[in-house]
mmCIF file of the C-alpha atoms, coordinates in Angstrom:
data_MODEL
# 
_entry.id   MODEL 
# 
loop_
_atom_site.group_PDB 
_atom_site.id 
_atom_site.type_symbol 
_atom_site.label_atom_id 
_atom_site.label_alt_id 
_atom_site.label_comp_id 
_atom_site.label_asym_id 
_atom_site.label_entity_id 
_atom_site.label_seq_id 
_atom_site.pdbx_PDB_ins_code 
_atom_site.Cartn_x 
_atom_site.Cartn_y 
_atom_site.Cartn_z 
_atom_site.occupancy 
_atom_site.B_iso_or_equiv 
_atom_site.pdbx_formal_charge 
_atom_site.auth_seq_id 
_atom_site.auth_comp_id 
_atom_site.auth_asym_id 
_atom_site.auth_atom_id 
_atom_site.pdbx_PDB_model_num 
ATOM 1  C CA . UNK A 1 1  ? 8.324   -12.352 12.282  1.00 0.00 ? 1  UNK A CA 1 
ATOM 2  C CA . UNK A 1 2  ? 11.398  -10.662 13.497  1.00 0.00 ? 2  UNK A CA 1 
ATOM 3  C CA . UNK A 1 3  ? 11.672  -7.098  14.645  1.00 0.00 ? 3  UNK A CA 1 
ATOM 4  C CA . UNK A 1 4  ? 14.536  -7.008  11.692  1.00 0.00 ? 4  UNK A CA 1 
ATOM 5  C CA . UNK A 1 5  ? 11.990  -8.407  9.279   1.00 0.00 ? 5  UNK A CA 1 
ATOM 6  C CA . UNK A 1 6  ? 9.227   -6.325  10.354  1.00 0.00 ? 6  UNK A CA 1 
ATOM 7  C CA . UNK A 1 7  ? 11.857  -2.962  9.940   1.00 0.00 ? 7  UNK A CA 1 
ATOM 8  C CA . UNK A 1 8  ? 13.014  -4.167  6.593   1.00 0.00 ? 8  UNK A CA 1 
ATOM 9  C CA . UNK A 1 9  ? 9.168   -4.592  5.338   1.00 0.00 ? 9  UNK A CA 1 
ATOM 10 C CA . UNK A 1 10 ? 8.468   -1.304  6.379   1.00 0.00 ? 10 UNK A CA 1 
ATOM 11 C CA . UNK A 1 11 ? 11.565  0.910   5.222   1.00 0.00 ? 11 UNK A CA 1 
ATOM 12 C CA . UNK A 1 12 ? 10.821  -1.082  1.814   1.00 0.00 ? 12 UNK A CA 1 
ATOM 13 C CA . UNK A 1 13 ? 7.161   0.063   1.876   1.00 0.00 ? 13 UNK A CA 1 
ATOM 14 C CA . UNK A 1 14 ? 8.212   3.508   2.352   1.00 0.00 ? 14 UNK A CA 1 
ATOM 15 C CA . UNK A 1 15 ? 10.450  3.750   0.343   1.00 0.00 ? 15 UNK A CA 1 
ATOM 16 C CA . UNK A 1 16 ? 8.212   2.360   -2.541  1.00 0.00 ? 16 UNK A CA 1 
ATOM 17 C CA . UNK A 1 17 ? 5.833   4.853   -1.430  1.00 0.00 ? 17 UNK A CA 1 
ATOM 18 C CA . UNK A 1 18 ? 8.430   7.802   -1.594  1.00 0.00 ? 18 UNK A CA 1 
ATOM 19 C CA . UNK A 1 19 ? 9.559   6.765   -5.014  1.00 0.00 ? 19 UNK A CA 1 
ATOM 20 C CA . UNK A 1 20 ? 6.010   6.520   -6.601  1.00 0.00 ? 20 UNK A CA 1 
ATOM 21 C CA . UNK A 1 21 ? 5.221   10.035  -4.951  1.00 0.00 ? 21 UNK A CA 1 
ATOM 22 C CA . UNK A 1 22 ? 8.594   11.071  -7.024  1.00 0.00 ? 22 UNK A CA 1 
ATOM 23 C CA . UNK A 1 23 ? 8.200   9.825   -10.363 1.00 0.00 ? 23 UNK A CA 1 
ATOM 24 C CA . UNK A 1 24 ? 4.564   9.639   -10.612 1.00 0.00 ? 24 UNK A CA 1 
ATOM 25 C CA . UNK A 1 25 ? 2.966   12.077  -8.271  1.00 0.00 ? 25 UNK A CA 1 
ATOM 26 C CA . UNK A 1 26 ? 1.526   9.692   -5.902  1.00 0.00 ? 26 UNK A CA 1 
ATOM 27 C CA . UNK A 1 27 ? -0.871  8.238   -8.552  1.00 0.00 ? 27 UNK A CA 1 
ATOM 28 C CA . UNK A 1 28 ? 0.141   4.343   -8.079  1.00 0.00 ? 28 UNK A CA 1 
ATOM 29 C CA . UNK A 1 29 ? -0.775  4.690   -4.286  1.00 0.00 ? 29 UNK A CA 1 
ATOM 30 C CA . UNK A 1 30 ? -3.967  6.274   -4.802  1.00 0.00 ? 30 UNK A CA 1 
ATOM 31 C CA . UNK A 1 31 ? -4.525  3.655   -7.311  1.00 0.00 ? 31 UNK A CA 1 
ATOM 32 C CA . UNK A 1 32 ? -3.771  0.990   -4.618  1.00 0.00 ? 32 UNK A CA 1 
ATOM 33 C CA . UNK A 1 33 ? -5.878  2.717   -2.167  1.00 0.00 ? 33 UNK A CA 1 
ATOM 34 C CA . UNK A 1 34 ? -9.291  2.896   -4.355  1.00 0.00 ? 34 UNK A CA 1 
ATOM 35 C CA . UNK A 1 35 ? -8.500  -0.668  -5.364  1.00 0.00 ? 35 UNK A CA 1 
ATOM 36 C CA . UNK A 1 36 ? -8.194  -1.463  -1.786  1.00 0.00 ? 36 UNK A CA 1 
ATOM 37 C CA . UNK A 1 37 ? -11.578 0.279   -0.730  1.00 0.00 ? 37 UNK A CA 1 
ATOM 38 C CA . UNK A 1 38 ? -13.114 -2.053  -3.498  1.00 0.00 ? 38 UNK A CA 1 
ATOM 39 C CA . UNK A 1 39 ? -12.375 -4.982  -2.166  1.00 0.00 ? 39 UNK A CA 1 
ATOM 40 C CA . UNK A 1 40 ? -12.845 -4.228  1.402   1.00 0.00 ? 40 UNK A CA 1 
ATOM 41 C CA . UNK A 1 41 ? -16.928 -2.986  -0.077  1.00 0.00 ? 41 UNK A CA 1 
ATOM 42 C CA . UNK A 1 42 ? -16.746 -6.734  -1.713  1.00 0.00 ? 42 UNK A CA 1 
ATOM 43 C CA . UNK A 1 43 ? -15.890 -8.359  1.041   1.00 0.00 ? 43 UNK A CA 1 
ATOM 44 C CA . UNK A 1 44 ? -18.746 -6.582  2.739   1.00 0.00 ? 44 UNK A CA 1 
ATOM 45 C CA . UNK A 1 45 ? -21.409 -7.403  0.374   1.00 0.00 ? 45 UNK A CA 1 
ATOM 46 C CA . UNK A 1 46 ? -20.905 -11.238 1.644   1.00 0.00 ? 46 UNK A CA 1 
ATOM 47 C CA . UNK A 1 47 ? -20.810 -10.299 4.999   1.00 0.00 ? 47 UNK A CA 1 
# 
């Protein structure tokens, strides 16, 4: 991956980030986050 790439993937995530923390209060990212701790305990179960 490019350094262009890599820039573009993170002004995008940001961005994403900014505009759910507009509209909805930050709710889809702290959605994403407990979703995210879920499957990181699941993947620990079969560790």
């Amino acid at each position: 991956m490019s350094n262009k790439v890599a820039i573009w993937i993170a002004v995008l995530a940001l961005l994403a980030i900014a505009v759910d923390n507009f509209y909805y209060g930050g709710s889809g990212i702290f959605f994403l986050m407990r979703k995210f701790i879920d499957l990181i305990d699941y993947f620990q179960f079969w560790r």
